[in-house]
KEKE-3310 file (N, C-alpha, C; in steps of 0.2 Angstrom, whole numbers, plus 5000, padded with zeros to 4 digits):
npx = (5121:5116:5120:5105:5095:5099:5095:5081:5078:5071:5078:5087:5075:5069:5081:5085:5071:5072:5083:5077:5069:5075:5084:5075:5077:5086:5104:5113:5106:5096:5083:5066:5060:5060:5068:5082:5091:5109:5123:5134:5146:5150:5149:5157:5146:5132:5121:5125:5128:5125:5113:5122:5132:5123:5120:5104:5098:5093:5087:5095:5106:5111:5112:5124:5135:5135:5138:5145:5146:5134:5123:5114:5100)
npy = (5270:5286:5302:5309:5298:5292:5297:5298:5285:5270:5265:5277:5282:5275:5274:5287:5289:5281:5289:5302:5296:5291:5304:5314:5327:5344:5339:5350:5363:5357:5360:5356:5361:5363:5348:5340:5327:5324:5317:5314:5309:5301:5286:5276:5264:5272:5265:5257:5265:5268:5273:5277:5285:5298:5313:5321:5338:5355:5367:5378:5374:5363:5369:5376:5366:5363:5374:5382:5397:5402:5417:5427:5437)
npz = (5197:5195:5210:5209:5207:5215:5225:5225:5227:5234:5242:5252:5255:5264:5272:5276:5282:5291:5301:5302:5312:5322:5327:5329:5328:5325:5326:5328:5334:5340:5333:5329:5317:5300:5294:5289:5280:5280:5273:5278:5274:5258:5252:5237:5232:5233:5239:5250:5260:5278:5292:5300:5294:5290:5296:5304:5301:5302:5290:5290:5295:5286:5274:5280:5280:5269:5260:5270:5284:5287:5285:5289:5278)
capx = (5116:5116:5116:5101:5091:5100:5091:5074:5077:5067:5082:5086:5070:5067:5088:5080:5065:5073:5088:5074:5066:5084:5085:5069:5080:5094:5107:5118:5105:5090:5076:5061:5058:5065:5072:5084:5095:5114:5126:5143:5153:5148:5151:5156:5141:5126:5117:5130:5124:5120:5111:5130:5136:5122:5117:5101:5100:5088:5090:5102:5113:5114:5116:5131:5136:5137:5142:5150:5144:5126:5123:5106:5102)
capy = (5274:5294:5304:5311:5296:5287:5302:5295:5278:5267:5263:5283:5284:5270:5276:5296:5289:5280:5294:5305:5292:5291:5308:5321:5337:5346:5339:5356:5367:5354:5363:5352:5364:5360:5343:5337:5324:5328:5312:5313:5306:5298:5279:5274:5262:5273:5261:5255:5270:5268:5278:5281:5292:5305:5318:5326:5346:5360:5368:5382:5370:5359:5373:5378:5362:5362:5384:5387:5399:5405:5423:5431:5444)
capz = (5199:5199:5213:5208:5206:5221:5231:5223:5227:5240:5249:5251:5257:5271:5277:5277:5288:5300:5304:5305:5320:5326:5329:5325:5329:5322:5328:5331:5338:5344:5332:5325:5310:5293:5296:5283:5284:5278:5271:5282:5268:5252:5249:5231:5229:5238:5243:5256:5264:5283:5298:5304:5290:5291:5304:5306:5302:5300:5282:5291:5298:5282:5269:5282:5280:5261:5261:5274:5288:5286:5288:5287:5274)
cpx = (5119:5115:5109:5093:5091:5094:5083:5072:5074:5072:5086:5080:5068:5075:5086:5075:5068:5080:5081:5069:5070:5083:5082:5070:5084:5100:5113:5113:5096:5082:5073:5060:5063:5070:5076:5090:5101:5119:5134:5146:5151:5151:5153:5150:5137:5124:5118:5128:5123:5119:5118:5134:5130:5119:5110:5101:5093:5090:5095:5107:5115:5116:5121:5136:5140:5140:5145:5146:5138:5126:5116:5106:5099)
cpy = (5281:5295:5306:5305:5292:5291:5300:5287:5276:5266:5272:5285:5282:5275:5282:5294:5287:5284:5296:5303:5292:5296:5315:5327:5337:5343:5345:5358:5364:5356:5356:5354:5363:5356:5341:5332:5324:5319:5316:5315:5301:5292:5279:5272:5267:5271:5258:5260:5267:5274:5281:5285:5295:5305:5321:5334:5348:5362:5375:5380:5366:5364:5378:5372:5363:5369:5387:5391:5403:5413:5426:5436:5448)
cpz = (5200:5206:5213:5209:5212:5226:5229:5223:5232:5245:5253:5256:5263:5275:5281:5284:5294:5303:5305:5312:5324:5330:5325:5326:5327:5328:5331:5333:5339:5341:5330:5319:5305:5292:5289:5284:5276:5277:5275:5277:5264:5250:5240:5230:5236:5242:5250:5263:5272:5288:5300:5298:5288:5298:5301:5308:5300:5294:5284:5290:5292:5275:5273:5281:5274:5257:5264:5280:5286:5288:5286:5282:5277)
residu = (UNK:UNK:UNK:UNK:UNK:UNK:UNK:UNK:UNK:UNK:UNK:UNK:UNK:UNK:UNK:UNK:UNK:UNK:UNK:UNK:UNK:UNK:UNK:UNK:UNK:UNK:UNK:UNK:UNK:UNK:UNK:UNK:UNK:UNK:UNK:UNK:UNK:UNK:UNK:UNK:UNK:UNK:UNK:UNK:UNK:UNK:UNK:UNK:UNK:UNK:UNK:UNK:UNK:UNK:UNK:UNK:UNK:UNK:UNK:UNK:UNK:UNK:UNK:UNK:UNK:UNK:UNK:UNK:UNK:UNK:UNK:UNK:UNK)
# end
């Protein structure tokens, strides 16, 4: 399975909801707005996936995650 298709899978989707029940705030700076939940570290098989290798983030916090330090324009 692709990335891509793993990210549309059902089990993807159930993992996603229940981090987000987990924890419905950015975990670095506690907002509610624009939740998204961010993969630690990627297993070989997807699927293996659980709630403990990701964090809950805002889309700031997770596109620093994956670019580096966020800067405003």
């Amino acid at each position: 399975m692709t990335y891509a298709e793993y990210m549309k899978s059902e089990h993807w989707r159930l993992l996603r909801g229940a981090k987000l029940q987990l924890n419905p705030r950015c975990e670095k700076c506690k907002t509610k707005e624009e939740l998204e939940v961010h993969h630690r570290r990627y297993e070989a098989d997807l699927c293996k996936c659980t709630v403990k290798d990701l964090v809950t983030l805002c889309r700031t916090h997770h596109l620093q995650e994956h670019y580096g330090e966020w800067k405003e324009p």
